[in-house]
N, C-alpha and C positions, 0 to 999 in steps of 0.2 A: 504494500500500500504506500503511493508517495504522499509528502506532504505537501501542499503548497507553499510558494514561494510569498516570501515578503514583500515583494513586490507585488504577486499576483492578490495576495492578503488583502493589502493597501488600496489597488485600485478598485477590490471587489466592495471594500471599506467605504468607497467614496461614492460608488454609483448607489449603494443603499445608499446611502445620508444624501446625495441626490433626491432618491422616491422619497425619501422620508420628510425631505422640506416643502419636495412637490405637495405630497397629500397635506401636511400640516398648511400651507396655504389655504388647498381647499378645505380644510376643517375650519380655518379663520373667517373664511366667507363665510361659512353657513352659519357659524354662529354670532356672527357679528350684530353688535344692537343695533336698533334705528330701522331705519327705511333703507329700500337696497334703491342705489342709481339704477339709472337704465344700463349700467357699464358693468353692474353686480350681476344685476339677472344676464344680462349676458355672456359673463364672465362663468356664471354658475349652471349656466344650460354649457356651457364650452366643456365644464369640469364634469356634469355629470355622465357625459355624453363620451368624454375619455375613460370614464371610471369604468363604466358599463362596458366599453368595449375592452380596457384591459381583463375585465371579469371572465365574457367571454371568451376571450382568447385564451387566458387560464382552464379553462373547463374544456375546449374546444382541444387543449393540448392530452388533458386529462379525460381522456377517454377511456369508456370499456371496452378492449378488445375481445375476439372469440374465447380467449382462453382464462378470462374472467378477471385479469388481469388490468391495472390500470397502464396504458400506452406510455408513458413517460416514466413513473414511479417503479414498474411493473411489482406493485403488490399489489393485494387483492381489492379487484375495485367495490365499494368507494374508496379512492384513497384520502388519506389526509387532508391533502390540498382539496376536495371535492367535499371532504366534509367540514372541512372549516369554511371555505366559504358557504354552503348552504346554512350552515348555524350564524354566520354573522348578518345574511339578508335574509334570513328566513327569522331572525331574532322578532319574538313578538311583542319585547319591550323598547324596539328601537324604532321608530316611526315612518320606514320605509314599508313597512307592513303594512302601517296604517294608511299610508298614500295610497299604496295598490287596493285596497279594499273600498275607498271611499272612493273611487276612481271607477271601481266595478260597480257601486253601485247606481252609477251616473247612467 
């Protein structure tokens, strides 16, 4: 088994705390007091619309294959990543749940 490099370390160090200031932006809008500008709601229909599609693409990677297996992880599907994100949008204390239901009932 090798190890990774310190360098390789480093820069994998940096592209996380990249995503991780990306989404802390998006966490700042959404929670931000006040009224949103015309610049917020559009900044935040931009953000959710990236969210969604990174989501998918996560799932779209993690797939079941024939042999019950998850395509990327290959353990057994669901895997991890497939069920951590179903428990975090599927959370029925966090209010994306509550968007889609009152959305359905339109």
């Amino acid at each position: 088994m090798s190890t990774l490099s310190p360098a390789s370390a480093d820069a994998f160090g940096l592209l996380r705390e990249d995503l991780y200031i990306h989404l802390e932006e998006a966490d700042c809008l959404a929670t931000q007091d006040g009224e949103w500008s015309d610049d917020d709601m559009q900044t935040a229909r931009g953000l959710i619309s990236d969210l969604v599609l990174a989501l998918r693409g996560l799932l779209a990677e993690h797939r079941l294959q024939p042999t019950g297996n998850c395509q990327i992880c290959t353990l057994v599907w669901p895997c991890p990543v497939v069920t951590t994100i179903h428990a975090i949008v599927k959370d029925p204390e966090r209010q994306f749940v509550a968007i889609l239901r009152a959305r359905s009932d339109d």
